[in-house]
C-alpha positions in Angstrom: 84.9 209.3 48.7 82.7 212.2 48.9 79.5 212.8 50.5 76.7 211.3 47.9 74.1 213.5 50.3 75.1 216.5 50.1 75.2 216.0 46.0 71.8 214.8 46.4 70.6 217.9 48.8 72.2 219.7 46.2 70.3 218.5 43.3 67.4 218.6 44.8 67.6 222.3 45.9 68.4 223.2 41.8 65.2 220.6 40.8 62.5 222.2 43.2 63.3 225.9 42.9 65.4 226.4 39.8 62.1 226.5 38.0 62.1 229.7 38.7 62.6 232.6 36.2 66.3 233.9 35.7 66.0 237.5 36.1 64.9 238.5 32.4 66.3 235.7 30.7 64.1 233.5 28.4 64.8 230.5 30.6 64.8 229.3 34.3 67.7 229.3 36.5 67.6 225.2 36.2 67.7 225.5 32.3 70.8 228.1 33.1 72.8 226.1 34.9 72.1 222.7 32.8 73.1 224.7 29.6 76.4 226.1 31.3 77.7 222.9 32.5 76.5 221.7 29.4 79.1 223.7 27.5 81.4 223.1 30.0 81.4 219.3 29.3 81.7 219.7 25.6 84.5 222.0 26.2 86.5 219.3 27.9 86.5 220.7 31.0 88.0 219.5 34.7 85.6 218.0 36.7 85.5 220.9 39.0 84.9 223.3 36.3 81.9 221.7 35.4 80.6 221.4 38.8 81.0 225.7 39.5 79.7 225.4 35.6 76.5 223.9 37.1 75.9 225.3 40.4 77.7 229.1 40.2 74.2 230.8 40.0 72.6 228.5 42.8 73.1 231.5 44.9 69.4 233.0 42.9 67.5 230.3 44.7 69.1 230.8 47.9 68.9 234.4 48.2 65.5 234.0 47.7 65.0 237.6 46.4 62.7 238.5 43.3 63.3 238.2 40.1 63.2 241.9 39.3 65.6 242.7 42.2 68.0 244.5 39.9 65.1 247.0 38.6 65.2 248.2 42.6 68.3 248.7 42.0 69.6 245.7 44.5 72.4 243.5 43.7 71.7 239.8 45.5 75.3 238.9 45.4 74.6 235.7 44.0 77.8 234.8 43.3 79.1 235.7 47.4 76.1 233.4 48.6 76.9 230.6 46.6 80.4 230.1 47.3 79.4 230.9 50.7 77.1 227.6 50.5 79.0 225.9 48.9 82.4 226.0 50.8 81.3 223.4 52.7 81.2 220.6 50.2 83.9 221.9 47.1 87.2 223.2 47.5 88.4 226.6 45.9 88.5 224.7 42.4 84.9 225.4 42.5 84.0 227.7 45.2 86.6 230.8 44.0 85.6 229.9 40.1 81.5 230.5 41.1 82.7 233.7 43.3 84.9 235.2 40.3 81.9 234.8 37.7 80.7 237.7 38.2 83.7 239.9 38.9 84.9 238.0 35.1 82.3 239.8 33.5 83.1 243.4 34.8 86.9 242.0 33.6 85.7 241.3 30.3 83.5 244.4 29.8 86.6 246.6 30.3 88.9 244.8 28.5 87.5 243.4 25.3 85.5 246.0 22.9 83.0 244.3 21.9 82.1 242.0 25.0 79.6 244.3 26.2 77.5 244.6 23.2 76.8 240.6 23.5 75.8 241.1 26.9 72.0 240.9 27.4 69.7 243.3 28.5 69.6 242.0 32.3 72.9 241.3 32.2 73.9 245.4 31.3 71.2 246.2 33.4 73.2 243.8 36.5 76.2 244.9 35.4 75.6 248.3 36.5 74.9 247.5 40.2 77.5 244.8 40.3 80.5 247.9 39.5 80.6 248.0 36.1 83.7 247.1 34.1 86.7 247.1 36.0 89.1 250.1 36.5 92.8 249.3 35.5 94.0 248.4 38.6 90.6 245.9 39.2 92.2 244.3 36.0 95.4 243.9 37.0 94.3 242.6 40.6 91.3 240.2 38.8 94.2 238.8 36.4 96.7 237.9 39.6 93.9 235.0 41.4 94.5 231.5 40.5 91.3 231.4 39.5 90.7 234.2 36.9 91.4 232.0 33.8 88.5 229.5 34.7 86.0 232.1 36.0 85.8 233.7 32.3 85.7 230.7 30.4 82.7 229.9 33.1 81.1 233.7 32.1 81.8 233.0 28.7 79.3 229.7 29.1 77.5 231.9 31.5 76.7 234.6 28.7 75.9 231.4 25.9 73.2 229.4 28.5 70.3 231.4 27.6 68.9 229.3 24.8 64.8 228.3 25.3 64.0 224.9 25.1 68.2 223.5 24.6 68.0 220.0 24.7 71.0 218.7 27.3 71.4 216.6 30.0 69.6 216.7 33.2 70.9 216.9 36.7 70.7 213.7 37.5 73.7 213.1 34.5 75.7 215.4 36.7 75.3 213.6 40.0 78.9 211.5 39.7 80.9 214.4 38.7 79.6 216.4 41.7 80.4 213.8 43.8 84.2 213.3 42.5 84.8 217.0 43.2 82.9 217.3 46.8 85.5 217.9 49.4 83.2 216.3 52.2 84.4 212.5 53.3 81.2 209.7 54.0 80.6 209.5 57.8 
């Protein structure tokens, strides 16, 4: 059974400071993350998909850096933080997915044409700093982890969540899946 307190820590930490702005997006990192696991869920997706759906950018509200960190030409790694945190409550499943998100967009930016032109303007501008598309030999490495399927069908959700004023579910409609997929037994 897994630890309902860490899910709720959890939730909380996404309630009180993912109002924040996402980086030059038209909605907060809280509205992100609902929206991605959103899609996730409609897309029939395992329950630990959903949960690194729902928390892979929690790593902007721990870094606590500002929100124009990338026009000082900084890179938070978001996505190392998070499954950093996060590694103590989800198993790979969801840990490696959130850490690949990122690296699955420089994947996708060097291997499908028109990706990049879909990308929004903070996300090119990111994209830069994070080491823009891959080389061959980052593809061919990318493509070999277990996990490089999942973590572009999360950047492809990743890339859609970015609609002002979506209507989906809140967090709290999330609370049982993140506790079937936590890895941490009750006391």
């Amino acid at each position: 059974m897994a630890h309902a307190k860490h899910v709720d820590q959890l939730l909380d930490l996404l309630s009180k400071q993912g109002e924040s702005a996402y980086f030059g997006e038209p909605v907060s990192v809280l509205e992100h993350c609902l929206q991605c696991a959103h899609f996730a869920e409609q897309s029939h997706a395992s329950p630990s998909t959903i949960v690194a759906a729902l928390l892979h950018d929690i790593g902007h509200v721990l870094h606590g850096l500002p929100e124009d960190i990338a026009q000082h030409g900084l890179d938070g790694a978001h996505e190392e933080v998070a499954a950093t945190y996060l590694a103590r409550w989800f198993g790979e499943d969801v840990t490696e997915t959130v850490r690949l998100h990122v690296a699955a967009k420089r994947y996708l930016c060097a291997t499908d044409s028109a990706y990049i032109s879909r990308l929004s303007p903070a996300s090119i501008e990111s994209l830069q700093l994070q080491g823009g598309p891959m080389s061959n030999e980052e593809v061919a490495a990318f493509e070999a982890l277990p996990n490089a399927r999942v973590a572009v069908q999360l950047r492809r959700w990743d890339d859609e969540a970015k609609i002002p004023k979506l209507d989906v579910p809140g967090l709290a409609h999330y609370r049982p899946i993140l506790v079937q997929a936590s890895t941490a037994g009750e006391p």
